[in-house]
N, C-alpha and C positions, 0 to 999 in steps of 0.2 A: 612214764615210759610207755611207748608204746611200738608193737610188735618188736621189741628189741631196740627201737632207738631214741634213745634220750635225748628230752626235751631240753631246746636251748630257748634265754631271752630274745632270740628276736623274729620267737612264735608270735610275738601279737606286738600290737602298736604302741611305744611308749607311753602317750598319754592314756588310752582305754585300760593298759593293764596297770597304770597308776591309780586312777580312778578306785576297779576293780579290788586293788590291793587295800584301798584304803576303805572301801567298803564292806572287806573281809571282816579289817581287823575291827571296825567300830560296832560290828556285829558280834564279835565273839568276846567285845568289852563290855558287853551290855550284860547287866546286874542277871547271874542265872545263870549264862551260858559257857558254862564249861567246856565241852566239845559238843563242836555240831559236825555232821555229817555234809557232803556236798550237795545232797538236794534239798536240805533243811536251811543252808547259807543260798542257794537258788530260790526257795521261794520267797526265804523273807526279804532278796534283792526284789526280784519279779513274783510277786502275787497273783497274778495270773495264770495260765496255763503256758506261758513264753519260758518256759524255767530250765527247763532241758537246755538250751541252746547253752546255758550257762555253763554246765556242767564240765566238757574241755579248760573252759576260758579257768575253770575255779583252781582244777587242776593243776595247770602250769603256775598260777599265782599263787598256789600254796607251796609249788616246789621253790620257786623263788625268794617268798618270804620267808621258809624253813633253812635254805641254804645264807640269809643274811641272819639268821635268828629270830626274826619278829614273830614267826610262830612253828607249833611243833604237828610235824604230822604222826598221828598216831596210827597200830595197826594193832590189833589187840590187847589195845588197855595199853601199849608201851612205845616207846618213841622208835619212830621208822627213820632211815635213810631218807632222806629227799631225793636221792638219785637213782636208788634204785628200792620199789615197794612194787606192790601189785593190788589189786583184789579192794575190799572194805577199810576203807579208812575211815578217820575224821579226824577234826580238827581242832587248834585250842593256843592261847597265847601262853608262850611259856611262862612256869611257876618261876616263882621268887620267891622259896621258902625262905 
């Protein structure tokens, strides 16, 4: 969300935010990573200093994946709204206890 108005699908381009989504999730599958933050999922995309640009794009495709279930956004340690959060989050594929 931002300044008040919530983010729709057809902020970014079908294929780039497929892409994008599916490089979330194989990141946050990988042995270790319980929740990462969005510029911790930014670098290990872009290793570089390119990383920032990422950070919008990460954004919309974690409210996306959260709103189909593929992953949960967190906001202190507890599962956030996908429609409506603010501030520090991260990120994490939901449990299957």
């Amino acid at each position: 969300m931002r300044h008040g108005i919530g983010m729709t699908d057809s902020d970014s381009t079908p294929a780039s935010k497929s892409s994008l989504e599916n490089a979330m999730l194989d990141i946050l599958a990988r042995p270790g990573a319980k929740t990462l933050s969005p510029p911790e999922l930014a670098h290990a995309m872009s290793p570089g200093d390119d990383w920032h640009s990422l950070l919008v794009p990460i954004r919309k495709a974690a409210v996306a994946l959260a709103r189909s279930g593929r992953l949960v956004i967190y906001r202190k340690g507890k599962p956030a709204n996908p429609n409506d959060f603010r501030g520090v989050y991260r990120l994490g594929l939901p449990r299957h206890d």
